[in-house]
Every structure is written in C-alpha cells, then in structure tokens.
C-alpha positions as CSV (number, residue, x, y, z in Angstrom):
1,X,-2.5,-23.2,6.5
2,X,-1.0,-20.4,4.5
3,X,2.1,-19.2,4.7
4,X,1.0,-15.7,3.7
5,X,-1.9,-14.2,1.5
6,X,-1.3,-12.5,-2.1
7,X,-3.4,-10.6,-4.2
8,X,-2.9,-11.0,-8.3
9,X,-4.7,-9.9,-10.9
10,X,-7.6,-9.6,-9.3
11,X,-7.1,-13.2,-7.3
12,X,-5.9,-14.3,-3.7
13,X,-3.4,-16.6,-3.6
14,X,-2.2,-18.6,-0.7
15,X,1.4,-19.0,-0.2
16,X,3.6,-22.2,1.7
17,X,6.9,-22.5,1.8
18,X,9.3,-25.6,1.4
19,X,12.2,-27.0,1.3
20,X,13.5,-28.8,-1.2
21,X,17.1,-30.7,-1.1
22,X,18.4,-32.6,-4.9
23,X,20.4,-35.6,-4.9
24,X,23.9,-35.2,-4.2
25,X,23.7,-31.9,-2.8
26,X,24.1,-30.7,0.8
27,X,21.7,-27.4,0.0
28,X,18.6,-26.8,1.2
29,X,16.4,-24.7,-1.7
30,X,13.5,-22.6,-1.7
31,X,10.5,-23.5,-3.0
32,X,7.2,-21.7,-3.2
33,X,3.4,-23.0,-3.6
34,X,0.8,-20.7,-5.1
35,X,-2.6,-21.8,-4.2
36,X,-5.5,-19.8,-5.7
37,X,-7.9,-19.1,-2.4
38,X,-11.5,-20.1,-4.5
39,X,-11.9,-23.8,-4.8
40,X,-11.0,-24.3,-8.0
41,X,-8.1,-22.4,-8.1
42,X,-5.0,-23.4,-9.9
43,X,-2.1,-24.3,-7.5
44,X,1.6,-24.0,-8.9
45,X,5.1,-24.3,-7.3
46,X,7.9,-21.9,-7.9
47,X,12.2,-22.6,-6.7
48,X,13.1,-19.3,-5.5
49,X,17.0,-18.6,-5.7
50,X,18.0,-18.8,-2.2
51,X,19.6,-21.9,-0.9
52,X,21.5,-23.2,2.1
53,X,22.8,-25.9,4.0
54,X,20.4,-25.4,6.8
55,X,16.6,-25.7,6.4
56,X,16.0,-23.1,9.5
57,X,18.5,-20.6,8.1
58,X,16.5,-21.1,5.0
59,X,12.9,-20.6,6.3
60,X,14.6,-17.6,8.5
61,X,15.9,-15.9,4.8
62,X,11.8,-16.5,3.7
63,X,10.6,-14.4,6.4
64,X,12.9,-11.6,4.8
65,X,11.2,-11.8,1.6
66,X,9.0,-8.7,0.7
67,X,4.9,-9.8,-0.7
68,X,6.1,-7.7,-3.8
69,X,9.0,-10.0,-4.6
70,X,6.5,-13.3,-4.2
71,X,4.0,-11.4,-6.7
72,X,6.8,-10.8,-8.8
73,X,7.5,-14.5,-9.1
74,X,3.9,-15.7,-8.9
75,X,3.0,-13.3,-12.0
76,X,6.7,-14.9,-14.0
77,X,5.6,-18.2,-13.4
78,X,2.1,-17.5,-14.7
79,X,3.4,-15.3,-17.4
C-alpha cells in the first residue's frame, strides 16, 4: 500500500516510508521508496535528512513533509 501518490515527468509514483537505524547508532532515519505505478516501473530508495531516536516521532515528522519536497527528491535521485 502506498504511502502517498506522486506525479513526475509524466509518471505516478508510489511512495512508502521507512525507517532505517545503522550500526552503532541510536537514530532512527528516514528513508523513502519510489515505486513507479505501471508494472514495470523502476523502484528506487532515497535517505531523507531527518533522523531521530524514536521511530513514531519520525514517521510523525513524514506526515509534515509537503508532495513538492518528495518530487524534489524523487527527480535528484533520478537526476
């Protein structure tokens, strides 16, 4: 299930949302997962630069994110 739905370049994308925590490291970061919608869309993940020591407070920070911030990071990562 997506997270929420993007439009690029003339593509939907389908966006989750993670967690990710690195050895030796008490913070929680930020991951995204860009999913083209058609079926063989191209999928890529993306660490956005928020991080915490608690995976709610994290998630909560996501919700605050604008759609114009995730297209700015989907179209840098495909750039």
């Amino acid at each position: 299930m997506a997270w929420r739905v993007l439009e690029h370049a003339d593509q939907r994308w389908n966006v989750s949302i993670a967690a990710e925590r690195r050895p030796n490291s008490a913070h929680w970061n930020l991951v995204f997962s860009f999913r083209g919608a058609d079926p063989s869309g191209r999928s890529l993940w993306a660490t956005y630069p928020i991080s915490s020591s608690s995976k709610s407070a994290l998630f909560a920070q996501a919700d605050r994110i604008s759609n114009d911030d995730l297209v700015a990071l989907l179209a840098a990562k495909l750039g």
